[in-house]
C-alpha positions as CSV (number, residue, x, y, z in Angstrom):
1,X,-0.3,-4.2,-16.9
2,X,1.2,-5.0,-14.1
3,X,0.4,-7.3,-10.9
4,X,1.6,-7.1,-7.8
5,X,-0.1,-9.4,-4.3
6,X,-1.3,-8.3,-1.3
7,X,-0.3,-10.7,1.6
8,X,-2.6,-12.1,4.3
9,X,-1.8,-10.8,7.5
10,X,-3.5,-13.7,9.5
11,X,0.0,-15.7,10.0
12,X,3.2,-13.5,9.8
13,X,5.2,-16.8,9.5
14,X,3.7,-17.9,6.6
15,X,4.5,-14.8,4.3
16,X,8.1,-15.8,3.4
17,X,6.5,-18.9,1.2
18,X,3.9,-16.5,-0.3
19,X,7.1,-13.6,-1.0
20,X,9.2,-16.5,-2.4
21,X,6.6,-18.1,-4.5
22,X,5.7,-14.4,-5.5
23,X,9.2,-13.6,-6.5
24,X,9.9,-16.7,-8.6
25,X,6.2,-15.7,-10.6
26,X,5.0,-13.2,-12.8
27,X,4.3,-10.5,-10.5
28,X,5.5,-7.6,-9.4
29,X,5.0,-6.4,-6.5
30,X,4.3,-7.3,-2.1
31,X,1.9,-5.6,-0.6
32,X,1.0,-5.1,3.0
33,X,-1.7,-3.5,5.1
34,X,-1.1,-1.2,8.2
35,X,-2.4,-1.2,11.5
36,X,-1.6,-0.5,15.3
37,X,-4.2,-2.0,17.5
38,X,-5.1,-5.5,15.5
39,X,-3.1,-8.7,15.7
40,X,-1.0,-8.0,12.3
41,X,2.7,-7.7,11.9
42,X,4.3,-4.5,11.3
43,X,4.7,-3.7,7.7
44,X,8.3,-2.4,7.5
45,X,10.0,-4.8,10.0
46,X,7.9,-7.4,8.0
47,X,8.7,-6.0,4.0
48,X,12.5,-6.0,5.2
49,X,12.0,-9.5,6.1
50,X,10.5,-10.2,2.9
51,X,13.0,-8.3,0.6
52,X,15.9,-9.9,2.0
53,X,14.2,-13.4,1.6
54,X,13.7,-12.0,-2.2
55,X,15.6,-10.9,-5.4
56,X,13.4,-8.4,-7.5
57,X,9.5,-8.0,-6.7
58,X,8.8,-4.9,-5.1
59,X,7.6,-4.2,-1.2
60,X,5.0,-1.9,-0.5
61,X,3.2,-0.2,2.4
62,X,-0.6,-0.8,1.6
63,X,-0.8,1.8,2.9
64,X,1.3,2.8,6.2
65,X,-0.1,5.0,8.8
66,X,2.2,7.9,8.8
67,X,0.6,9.7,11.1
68,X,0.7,7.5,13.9
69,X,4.9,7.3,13.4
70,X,7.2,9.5,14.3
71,X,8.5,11.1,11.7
72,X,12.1,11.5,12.1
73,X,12.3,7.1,12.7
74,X,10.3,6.9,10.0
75,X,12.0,9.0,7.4
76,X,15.4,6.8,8.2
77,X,13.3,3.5,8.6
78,X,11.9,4.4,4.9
79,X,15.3,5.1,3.5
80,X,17.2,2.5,5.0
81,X,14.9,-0.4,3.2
82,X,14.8,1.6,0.0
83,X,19.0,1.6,0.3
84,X,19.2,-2.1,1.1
85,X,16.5,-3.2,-1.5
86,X,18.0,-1.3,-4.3
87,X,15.5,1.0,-4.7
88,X,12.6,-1.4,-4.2
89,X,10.7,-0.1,-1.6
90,X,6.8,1.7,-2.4
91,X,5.7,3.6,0.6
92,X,2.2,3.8,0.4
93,X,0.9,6.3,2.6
94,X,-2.6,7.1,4.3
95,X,-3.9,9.2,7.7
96,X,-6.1,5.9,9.0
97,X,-9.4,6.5,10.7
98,X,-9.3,4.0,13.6
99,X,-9.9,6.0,16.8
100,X,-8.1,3.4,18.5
101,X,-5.5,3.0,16.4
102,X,-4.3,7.0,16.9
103,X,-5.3,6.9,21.0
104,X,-2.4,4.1,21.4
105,X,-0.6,6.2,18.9
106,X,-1.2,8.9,21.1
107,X,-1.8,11.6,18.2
108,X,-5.2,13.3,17.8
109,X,-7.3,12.0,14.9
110,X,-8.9,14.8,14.1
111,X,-5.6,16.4,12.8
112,X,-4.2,13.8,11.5
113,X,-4.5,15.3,7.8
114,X,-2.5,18.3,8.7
115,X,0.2,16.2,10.6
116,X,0.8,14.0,7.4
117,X,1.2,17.2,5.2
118,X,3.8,18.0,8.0
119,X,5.5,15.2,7.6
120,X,5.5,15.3,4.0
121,X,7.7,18.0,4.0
122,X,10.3,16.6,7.0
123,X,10.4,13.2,4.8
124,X,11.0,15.0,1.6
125,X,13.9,17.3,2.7
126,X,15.4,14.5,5.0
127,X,15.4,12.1,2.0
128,X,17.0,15.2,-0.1
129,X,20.1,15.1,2.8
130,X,19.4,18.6,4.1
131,X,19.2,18.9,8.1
132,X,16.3,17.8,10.4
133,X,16.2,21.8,11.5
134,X,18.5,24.6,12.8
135,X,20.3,22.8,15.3
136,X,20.1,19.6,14.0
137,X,22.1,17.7,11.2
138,X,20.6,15.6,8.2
139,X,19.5,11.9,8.9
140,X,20.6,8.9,6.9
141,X,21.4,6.8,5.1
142,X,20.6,8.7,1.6
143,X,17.5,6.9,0.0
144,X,18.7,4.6,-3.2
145,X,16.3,6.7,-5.1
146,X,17.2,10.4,-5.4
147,X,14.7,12.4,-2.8
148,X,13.5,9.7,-1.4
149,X,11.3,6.1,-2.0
150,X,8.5,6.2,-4.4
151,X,5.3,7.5,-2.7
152,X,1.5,6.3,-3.5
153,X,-1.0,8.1,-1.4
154,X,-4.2,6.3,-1.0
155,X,-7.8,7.9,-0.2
156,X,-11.3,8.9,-1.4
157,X,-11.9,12.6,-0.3
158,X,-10.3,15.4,-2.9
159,X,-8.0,16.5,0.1
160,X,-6.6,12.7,0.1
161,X,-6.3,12.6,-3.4
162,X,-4.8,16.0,-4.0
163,X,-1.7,14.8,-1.9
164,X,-0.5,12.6,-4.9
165,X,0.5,16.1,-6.9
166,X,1.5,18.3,-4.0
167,X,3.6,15.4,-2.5
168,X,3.9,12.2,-4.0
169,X,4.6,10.0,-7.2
170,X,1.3,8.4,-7.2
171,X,-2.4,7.3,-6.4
172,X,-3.0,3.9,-4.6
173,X,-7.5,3.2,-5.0
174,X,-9.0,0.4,-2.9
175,X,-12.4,0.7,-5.2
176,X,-14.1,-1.3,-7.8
177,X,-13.6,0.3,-11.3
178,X,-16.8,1.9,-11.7
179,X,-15.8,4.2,-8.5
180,X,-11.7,4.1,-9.1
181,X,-12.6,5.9,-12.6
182,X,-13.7,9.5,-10.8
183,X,-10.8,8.8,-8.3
184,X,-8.3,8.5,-11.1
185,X,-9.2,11.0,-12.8
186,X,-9.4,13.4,-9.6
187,X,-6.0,12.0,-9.2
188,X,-4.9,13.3,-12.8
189,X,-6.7,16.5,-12.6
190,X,-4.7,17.7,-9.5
191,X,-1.7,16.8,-10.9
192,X,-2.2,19.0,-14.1
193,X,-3.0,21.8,-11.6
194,X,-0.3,21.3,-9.8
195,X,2.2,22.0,-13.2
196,X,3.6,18.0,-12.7
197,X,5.2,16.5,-15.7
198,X,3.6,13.4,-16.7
199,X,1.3,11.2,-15.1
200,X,0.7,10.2,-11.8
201,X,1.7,6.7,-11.6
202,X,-2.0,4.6,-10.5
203,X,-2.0,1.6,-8.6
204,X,-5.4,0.1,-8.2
205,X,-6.4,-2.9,-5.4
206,X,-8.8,-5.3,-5.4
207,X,-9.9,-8.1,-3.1
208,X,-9.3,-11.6,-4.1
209,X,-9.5,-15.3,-3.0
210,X,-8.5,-18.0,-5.0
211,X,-9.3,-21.9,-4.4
212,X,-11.5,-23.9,-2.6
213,X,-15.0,-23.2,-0.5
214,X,-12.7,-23.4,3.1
215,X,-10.1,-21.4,1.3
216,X,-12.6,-18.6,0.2
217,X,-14.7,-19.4,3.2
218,X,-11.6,-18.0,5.8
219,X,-10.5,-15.1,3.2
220,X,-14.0,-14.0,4.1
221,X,-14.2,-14.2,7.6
222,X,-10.4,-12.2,7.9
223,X,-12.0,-9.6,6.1
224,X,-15.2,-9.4,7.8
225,X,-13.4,-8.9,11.1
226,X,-10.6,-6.3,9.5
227,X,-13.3,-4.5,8.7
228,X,-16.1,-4.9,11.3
229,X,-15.3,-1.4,12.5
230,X,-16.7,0.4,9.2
231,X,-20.3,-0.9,9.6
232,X,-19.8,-2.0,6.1
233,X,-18.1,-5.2,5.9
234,X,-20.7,-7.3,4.6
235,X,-21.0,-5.0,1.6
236,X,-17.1,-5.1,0.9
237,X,-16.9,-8.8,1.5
238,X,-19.5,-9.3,-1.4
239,X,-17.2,-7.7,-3.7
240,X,-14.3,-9.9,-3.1
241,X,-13.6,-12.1,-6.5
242,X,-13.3,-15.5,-6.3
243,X,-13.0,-16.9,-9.8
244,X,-10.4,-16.6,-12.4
245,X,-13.0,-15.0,-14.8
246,X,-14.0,-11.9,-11.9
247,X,-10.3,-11.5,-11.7
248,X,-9.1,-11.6,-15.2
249,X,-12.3,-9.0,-16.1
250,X,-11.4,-6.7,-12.7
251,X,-7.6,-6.4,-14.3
252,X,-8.8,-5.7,-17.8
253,X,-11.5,-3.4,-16.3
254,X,-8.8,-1.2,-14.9
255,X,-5.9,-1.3,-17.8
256,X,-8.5,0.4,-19.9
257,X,-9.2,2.9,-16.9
258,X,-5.4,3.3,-17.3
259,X,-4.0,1.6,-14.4
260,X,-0.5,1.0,-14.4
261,X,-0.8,-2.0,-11.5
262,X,-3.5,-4.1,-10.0
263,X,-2.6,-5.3,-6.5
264,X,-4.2,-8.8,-6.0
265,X,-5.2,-8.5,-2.1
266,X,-5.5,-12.0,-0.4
267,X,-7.2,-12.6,3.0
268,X,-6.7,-16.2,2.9
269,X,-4.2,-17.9,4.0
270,X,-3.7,-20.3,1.5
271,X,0.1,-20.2,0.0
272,X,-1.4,-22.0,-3.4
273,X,-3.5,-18.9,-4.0
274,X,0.4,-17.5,-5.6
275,X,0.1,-20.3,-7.8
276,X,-3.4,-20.2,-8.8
277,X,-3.0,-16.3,-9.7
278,X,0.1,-16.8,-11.6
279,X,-1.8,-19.2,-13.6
280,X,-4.5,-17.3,-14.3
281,X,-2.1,-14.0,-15.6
C-alpha cells in the first residue's frame, strides 16, 4: 500500500519543508487541493515548485478544476511539469461545485460536466502530438509519459465516476471506507464496460491531523472554513483522524477494499505531522 500526503494550503511558504521532509520519508506521493476564489496557492505553479525542490515523490492535483482552465494552457501547463518531473506528475481532475469559483472563472456551472468531457478529448489528442484543430498545429512539449500525465478523476455521482474508463487512468475517493467501497467498485464496473485492460488504478483520501490539542485544534478550524460552503462541515470535521491507531486502521481499511494509495490529507500546519506519519507507517 502505498502513501502519499496532502499539503496544507494555509501557508504556501511553508510547503517546501513539508515536500522535503516528505521526499526524504516513506511516502509517495504530494497532494494539493484546487480552488479559485479562497486564499490557496495555485496547484501547478505550487507542485512545480515542489518537484523541483524534490527528487522522487510524486505531485498531484487533488483534484484540479479543469473546467475553470482553459484548455489549450492547461494541456501544455500539464505536460510541461510531467516532462520536467520525469514523468511524475498525477493530474487529478474534477468539475468543482463552487458557484463562485466558476462566476470568476467565467464558465457556466451548470455545464461544467459536458465542458470537462470536452476537454478530455482536446487534452488527450494534444498530449498524443496531433494538432489543436484544422488550422492550428499541435502544442508542446510532448508529455514524458506517452499520451499524456496519469489521470485520476475524483467524484461521487456514476457520471463522475464513469469518466475514469471513458477517459482516465484512475479513481481518486474523498470518502470513508464504508462509502469508498460502492464508489470503487462503480469505478471497476465501468471500466469492464468500457472493454479496459486491467484495473483502474484507486487512490483513496482521508483527512488527518497528527500531534498536539493546538495542532489538531487549527487542522480543524482550516477545514471547517474550506468547507463552510457545503452546509456540512461539522459532519466532515468529525471524521478527521487524529491518532496513529484511526490512521493505521483507515489505511488497512482500504488495502483490503483494494486501494492502491491512501493520500494522508493535512489541514494543519504543523511540519512535524511528516514526521509523526512516517513513524506511524
Amino acid at each position: 500500500m502505498n502513501v502519499g500526503i496532502g499539503l496544507p494550503i494555509g501557508d504556501p511558504a511553508t510547503l517546501l519543508t513539508w515536500a522535503r521532509r516528505a521526499d526524504a520519508g516513506p511516502f509517495t506521493t504530494l497532494g494539493l487541493l484546487d480552488r479559485l476564489v479562497y486564499d490557496n496557492p495555485e496547484p501547478l505553479v505550487a507542485l512545480a515548485v515542489l518537484a523541483g525542490a524534490t527528487s522522487r515523490i510524486r505531485v498531484q492535483t487533488e483534484v484540479l478544476l479543469a473546467p475553470l482552465r482553459d484548455t489549450a494552457l492547461l494541456a501544455k501547463q500539464a505536460a510541461t511539469l510531467d516532462r520536467m518531473t520525469g514523468g511524475r506528475l498525477t493530474l487529478g481532475l474534477g468539475v468543482g461545485g463552487r458557484d463562485d469559483d466558476h462566476r470568476a472563472a467565467g464558465v457556466d456551472k451548470r455545464t461544467r460536466g459536458r465542458r470537462l468531457d470536452e476537454q478530455m478529448a482536446v487534452l488527450r489528442r494534444l498530449w498524443s502530438g496531433e494538432p489543436y484543430g484544422d488550422d492550428v498545429g499541435p502544442i508542446g512539449p510532448a508529455p514524458a509519459r506517452p499520451g499524456g500525465p496519469e489521470v485520476l478523476f475524483g467524484g461521487f455521482k456514476p457520471a463522475a465516476i464513469e469518466r475514469v474508463a471513458r477517459w482516465g487512468d484512475g479513481f481518486l475517493a474523498a470518502a470513508p471506507p464504508p462509502f469508498a467501497d460502492g464508489l470503487f467498485e462503480t469505478a471497476r464496473g465501468f471500466w469492464k464496460e468500457y472493454g479496459r485492460d486491467g484495473e483502474p488504478r484507486i487512490v483513496a483520501q482521508v483527512n488527518v491531523a497528527l500531534g498536539t490539542d493546538d495542532v489538531i485544534h487549527e487542522a480543524r478550524t482550516a477545514m471547517h472554513a474550506y468547507y463552510a460552503f457545503t452546509g456540512m462541515a461539522d459532519r466532515m470535521v468529525a471524521g478527521m483522524l487524529t491518532t496513529p491507531a484511526e490512521i493505521r486502521d483507515a489505511i488497512t481499511a482500504f488495502a483490503d477494499l483494494g486501494a492502491d494509495e491512501v493520500m494522508l490529507y493535512c489541514y494543519g500546519l504543523d511540519p512535524d505531522q511528516v514526521d509523526r506519519l512516517a513513524d506511524l507507517l
